[in-house]
N, C-alpha and C positions, 0 to 999 in steps of 0.2 A: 794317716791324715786324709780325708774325705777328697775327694778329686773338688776343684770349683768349678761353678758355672754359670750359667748368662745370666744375670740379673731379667732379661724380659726374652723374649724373643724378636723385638726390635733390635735390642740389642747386638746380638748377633747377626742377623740380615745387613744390618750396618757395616758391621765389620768384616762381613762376607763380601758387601759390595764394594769395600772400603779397599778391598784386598784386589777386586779387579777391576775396578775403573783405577785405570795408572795413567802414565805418561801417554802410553800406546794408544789410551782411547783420543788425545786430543791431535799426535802428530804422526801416529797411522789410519785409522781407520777413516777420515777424511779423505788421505791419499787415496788409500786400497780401494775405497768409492769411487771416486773421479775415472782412477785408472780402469779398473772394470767395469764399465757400463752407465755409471754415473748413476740415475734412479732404479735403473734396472738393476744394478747387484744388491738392492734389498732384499729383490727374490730369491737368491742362493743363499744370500746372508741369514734370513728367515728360516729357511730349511735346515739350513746348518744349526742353527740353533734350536727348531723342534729337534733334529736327530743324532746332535752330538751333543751342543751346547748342554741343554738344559738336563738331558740322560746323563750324562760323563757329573754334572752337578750332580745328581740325586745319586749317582754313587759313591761319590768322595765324602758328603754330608753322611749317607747312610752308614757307610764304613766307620767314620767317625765316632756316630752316636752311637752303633752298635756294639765297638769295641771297645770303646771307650778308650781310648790312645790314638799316640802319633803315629804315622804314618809305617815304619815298619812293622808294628805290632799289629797294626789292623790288616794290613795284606798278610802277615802270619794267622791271625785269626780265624782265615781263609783257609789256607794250607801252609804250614811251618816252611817250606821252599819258597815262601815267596816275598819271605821278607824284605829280600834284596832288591824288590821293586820297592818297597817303601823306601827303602835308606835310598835308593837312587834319586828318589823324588827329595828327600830331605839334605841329602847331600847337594844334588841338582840348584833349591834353593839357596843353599850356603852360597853355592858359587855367583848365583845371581846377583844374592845383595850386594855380595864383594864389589861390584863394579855397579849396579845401579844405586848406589850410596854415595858415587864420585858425580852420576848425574845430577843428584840432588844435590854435593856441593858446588855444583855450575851456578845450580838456579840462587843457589843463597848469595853466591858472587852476582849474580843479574837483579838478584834483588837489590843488593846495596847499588849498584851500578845505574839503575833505572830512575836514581833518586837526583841525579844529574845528565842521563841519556848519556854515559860514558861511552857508548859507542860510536857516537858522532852521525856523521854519513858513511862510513863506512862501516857496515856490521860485520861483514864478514871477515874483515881483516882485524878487526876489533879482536872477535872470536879466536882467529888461528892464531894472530900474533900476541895480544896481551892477554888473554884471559889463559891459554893452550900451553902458549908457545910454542908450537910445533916443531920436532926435530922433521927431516928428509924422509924417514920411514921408521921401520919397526926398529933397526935398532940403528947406533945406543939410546940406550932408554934419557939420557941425559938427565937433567935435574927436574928435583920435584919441584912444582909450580905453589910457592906456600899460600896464594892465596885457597886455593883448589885443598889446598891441605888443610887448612882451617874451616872449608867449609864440611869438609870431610869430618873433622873432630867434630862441629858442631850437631851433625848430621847424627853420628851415632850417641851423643850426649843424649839427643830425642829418644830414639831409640830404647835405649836403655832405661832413662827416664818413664817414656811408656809402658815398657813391659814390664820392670822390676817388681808387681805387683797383682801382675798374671790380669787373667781377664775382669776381675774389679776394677782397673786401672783405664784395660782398653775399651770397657762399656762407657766409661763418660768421656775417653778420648774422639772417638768416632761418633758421638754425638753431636761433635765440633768438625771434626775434619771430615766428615763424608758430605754433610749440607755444606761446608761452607765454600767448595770446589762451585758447589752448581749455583749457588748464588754468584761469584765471581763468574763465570764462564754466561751466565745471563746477563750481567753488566756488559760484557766484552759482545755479547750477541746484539744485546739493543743498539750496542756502539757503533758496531760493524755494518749494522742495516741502515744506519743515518747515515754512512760516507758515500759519496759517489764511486758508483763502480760496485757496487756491493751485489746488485742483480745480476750484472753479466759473473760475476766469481758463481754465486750461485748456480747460476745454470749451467757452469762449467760443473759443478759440483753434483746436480739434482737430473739433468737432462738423460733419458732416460735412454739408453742403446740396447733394445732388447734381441737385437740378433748377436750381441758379442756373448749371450747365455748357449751359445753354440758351442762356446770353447770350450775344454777342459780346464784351463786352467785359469776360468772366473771363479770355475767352482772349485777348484783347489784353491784359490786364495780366500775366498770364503771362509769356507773350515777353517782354515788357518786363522784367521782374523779371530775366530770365535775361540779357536782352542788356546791363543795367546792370549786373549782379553778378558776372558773367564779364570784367570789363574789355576787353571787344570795344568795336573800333573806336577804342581812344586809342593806336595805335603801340607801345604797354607790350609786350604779347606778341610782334611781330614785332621787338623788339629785343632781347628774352631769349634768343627762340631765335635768332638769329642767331649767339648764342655756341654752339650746341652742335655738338657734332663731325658729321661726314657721314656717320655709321652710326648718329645718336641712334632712337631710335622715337618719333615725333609720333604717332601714334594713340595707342598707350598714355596718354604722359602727357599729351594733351588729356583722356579718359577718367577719368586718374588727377584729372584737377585740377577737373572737372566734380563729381565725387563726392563731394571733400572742400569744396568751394566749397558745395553744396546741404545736404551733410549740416551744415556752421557751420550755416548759415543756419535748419536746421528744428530745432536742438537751441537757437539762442539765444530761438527760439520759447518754450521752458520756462524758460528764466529770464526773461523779461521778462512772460509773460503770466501765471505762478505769482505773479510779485510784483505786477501788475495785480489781483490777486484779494484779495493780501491788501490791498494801498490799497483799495479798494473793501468789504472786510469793514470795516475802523476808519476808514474816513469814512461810515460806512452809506450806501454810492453803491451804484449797480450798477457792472460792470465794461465795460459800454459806455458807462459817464458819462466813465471815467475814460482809457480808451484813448486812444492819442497815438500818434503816427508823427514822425523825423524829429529836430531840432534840442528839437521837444518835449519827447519822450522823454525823451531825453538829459538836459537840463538842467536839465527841470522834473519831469516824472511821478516819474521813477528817483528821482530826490534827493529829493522830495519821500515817495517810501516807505521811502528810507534811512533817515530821521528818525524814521518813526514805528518802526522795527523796536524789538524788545525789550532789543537789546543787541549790542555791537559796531558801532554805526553806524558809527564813524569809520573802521573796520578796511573793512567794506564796502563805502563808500563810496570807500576808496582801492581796492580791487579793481575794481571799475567801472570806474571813469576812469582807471586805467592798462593795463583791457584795449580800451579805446576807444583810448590812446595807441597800445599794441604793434599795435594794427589799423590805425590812419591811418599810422603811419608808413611800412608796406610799400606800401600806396597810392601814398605821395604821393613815396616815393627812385623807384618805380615809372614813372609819368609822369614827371618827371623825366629817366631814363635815357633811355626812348621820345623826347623831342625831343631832348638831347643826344645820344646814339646817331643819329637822325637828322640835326642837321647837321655833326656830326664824319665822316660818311660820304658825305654829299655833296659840303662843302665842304673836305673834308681837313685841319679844323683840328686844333690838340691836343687830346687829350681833356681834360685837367685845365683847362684856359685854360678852352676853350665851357663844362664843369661849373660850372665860378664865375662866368661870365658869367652863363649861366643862373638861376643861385639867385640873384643881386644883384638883374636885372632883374624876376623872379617876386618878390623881396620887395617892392619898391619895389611893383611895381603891387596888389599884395597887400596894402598899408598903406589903399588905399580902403575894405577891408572891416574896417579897425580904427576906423572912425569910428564916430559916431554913428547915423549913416544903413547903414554897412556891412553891415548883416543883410539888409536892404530890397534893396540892389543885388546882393548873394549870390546871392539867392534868384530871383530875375531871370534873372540870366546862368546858376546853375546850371539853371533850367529850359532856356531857349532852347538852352545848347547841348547839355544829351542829349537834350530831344526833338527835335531837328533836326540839330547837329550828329552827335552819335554816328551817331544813326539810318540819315542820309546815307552816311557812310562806311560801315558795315557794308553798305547797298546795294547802295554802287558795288565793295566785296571782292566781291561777290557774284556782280557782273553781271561784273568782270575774269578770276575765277577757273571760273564756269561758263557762263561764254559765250565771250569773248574768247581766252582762252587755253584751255580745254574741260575740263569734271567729271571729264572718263574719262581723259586725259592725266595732270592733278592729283593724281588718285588712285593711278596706275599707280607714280606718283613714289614719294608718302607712303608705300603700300603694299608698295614695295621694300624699305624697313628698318623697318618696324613687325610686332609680332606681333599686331596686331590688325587685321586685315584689312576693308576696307570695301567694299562692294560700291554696287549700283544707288540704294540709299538714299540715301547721299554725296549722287549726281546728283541724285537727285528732291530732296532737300533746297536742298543748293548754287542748283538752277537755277530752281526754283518754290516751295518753301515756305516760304521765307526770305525773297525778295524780295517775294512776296506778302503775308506780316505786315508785314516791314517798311515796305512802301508802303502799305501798311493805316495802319499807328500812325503814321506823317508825317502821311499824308492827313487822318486823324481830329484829329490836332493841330491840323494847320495849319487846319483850320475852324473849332474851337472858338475858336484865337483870333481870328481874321475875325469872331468872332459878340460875341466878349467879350475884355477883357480879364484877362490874367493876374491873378488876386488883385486887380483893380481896382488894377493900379496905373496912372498916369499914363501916357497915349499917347506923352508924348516920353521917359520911362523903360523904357518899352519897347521904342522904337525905338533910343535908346542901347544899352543893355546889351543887349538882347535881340535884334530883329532886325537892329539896327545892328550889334552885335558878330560873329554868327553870317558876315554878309555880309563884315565883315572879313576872317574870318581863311579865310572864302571866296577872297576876290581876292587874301589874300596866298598862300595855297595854288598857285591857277594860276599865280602873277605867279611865284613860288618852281619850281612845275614844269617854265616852259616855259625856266630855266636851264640851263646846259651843265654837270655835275655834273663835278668833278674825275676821276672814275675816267675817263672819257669823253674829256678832254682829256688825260689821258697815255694813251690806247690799250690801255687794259685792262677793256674792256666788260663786263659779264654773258654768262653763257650759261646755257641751260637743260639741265642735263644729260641725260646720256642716261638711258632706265626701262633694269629689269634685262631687256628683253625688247628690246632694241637701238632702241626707240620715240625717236623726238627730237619732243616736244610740237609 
């Protein structure tokens, strides 16, 4: 059966971008600005994105198209040892969705919730206590919270629905949900800039501290910002483009999808920090009392200035929280695809069989984070695995693509059907400034936590979800790699084509 693929190549840019403007662009990258410099961490953010961003893009798209497979097939395409960085990315994503599938069903609870301000004046208590219910810590897990579980079922219902149809499906999906994010978030922005107080949030927001570019660790947050918001390193992108035809252009639309990816991100800047401004005018706070980042944001700051607005709360507040939905959903069908697309390509299963296998088993283990305890272990696994899991694999693309297999070969490929052409930069990026940050922010992690623990939670909570987890789907990755892959045992291996200059890598 012929592989599918993008109906246009809009199509896929969509669902590329679809995949990394998430959650994070609206309730980190706001932060991550404010805190680092305010207009001045553009400048690192910029750089970060010519020299990891948008390079780390044009090789997960390249991999892709040229292997034509998911994620551990194309890093074996490379060299058969190195499968096990692909399954780590694809596995890595499995783990992801599990728990940002429980974030999205928060929002489908704030959706309904929003249709009477069900959080009253107090948002926050609103959150821990009826939406949560928070037990004292990690454990016991106590009961599952069935709202949270309903939103959960509904969540992968999408899901499922989306993708049971492979990319024919998600080409007219993300023709809906990638514009219809940035329509709402413009609504929310025109909103923001009519409330009083919305200048001063801003220039909390915008004011530009160009000596805190002295630190190092503006510009480690940087990179970072870029390597989580570009969905590098979850298999997501080397399974999109795996769909596109063998004359697509991978420099462009990495380029294309870096630009709409950063520009989300610096425009939901003005709606969250204009609305930080007016909270902060009618609680007479300042706007650094009031600032949040995260799950915060989201459920308590935002809702909490929905309430006090002059009129239309309930209108607004469903705007919100159904562009938080149209956001997590391309996310989370996204990952998704990235493991199923990788083991339907290894193991030759049917696509639609592994797709519901997959969403049965990600909900099941996904019901942990509907308990009472489930916010606590979230937060947990979601650190452990992008600071070490992601990170890792983006390293080892790194060390595959410009060392092992070579920067100047990679590039000769990509640049055969691209009109954007890359030159020595590629290299210098690909083979040292990537690896360089990126072994920077592990190494800087991995000591803070040797020195302390995460949020002070419990050593053996840590060691579960966090480094225990991390180390799993480690061993299952190798244990997955050093398998004999279907294509392999019927005799129809990979090759590396030829460049347009008769080069064989």
């Amino acid at each position: 059966m012929p592989r599918q693929e993008w109906s246009n190549r809009l199509s896929f840019i969509m669902a590329a971008t679809g995949s990394a403007i998430g959650l994070g662009n609206v309730w980190r990258f706001p932060f991550v600005c404010y805190q680092n410099g305010g207009g001045a961490f553009l400048v690192p953010f910029f750089i970060a994105m010519l020299t990891v961003g948008v390079p780390l893009l044009m090789v997960e798209f390249a991999l892709g198209k040229l292997s034509r497979s998911g994620a551990p097939m194309a890093l074996r395409w490379i060299h058969p040892r190195l499968a096990w960085i692909g399954w780590f990315a694809a596995l890595a994503a499995f783990v992801v969705v599990c728990y940002y599938a429980v974030i999205m069903a928060w929002s489908f609870n704030y959706l309904w919730h929003s249709l009477s301000l069900a959080w009253g004046s107090d948002a926050s208590t609103f959150f821990s206590k009826q939406v949560l219910d928070l037990s004292e810590g990690v454990s016991p897990l106590g009961g599952i919270r069935v709202p949270v579980l309903i939103g959960l079922i509904l969540t992968w219902i999408s899901i499922y629905l989306i993708l049971r149809k492979g990319v024919d499906t998600v080409s007219k999906v993300v023709m809906v949900t990638v514009p219809l994010p940035v329509v709402l978030l413009l609504v929310l922005v025109v909103r923001g800039l009519t409330l009083p107080g919305a200048m001063e949030g801003l220039t909390y927001y915008l004011t530009p501290d160009f000596s805190i570019l002295l630190q190092p660790s503006v510009w480690i947050a940087a990179y970072g910002q870029v390597l989580f918001s570009f969905s590098l390193g979850q298999a997501v992108l080397i399974a999109y483009a795996s769909y596109l035809p063998k004359d697509a252009d991978v420099n462009g639309s990495a380029v294309a999808t870096a630009a709409l990816d950063a520009s989300f991100s610096f425009i939901a800047g003005f709606a969250v920090f204009s609305t930080l401004g007016y909270l902060a005018v009618v609680t007479h706070a300042s706007v650094a009392d009031v600032v949040a980042s995260g799950p915060g944001l989201a459920f308590v700051t935002y809702p909490t200035a929905i309430s006090l607005l002059p009129f239309g709360q309930p209108a607004f507040g469903v705007v919100f929280f159904l562009m938080l939905l149209t956001l997590g959903i391309d996310s989370a069908f996204a990952l998704v695809e990235g493991t199923v697309t990788a083991v339907r390509d290894w193991f030759g299963t049917p696509g639609h069989m592994t797709l519901l296998v997959t969403c049965i088993l990600a909900f099941l283990i996904g019901i942990v984070f509907t308990t009472r305890a489930g916010y606590f272990w979230l937060d947990i696994v979601d650190h452990f695995i992008n600071n070490f899991g992601l990170v890792t694999i983006a390293l080892g693309e790194c060390i595959a693509v410009g060392w092992i297999l070579g920067s100047k070969k990679f590039r000769s490929l990509v640049n055969s059907t691209s009109t954007i052409q890359v030159g020595n930069l590629f290299d210098l990026a690909v083979k040292f400034i990537a690896p360089l940050m990126l072994a920077t922010m592990l190494g800087i992690v991995f000591v803070q936590r040797l020195r302390s623990p995460y949020e002070n939670y419990p050593d053996w909570a840590q060691f579960v979800g966090g480094w225990g987890m991390v180390l799993t789907v480690l061993l299952a990755s190798v244990i997955l790699g050093f398998t004999r892959p279907r294509m392999e045992k019927e005799n129809s291996s990979l090759s590396i084509p030829e460049t347009d200059k008769g080069e064989t890598p």
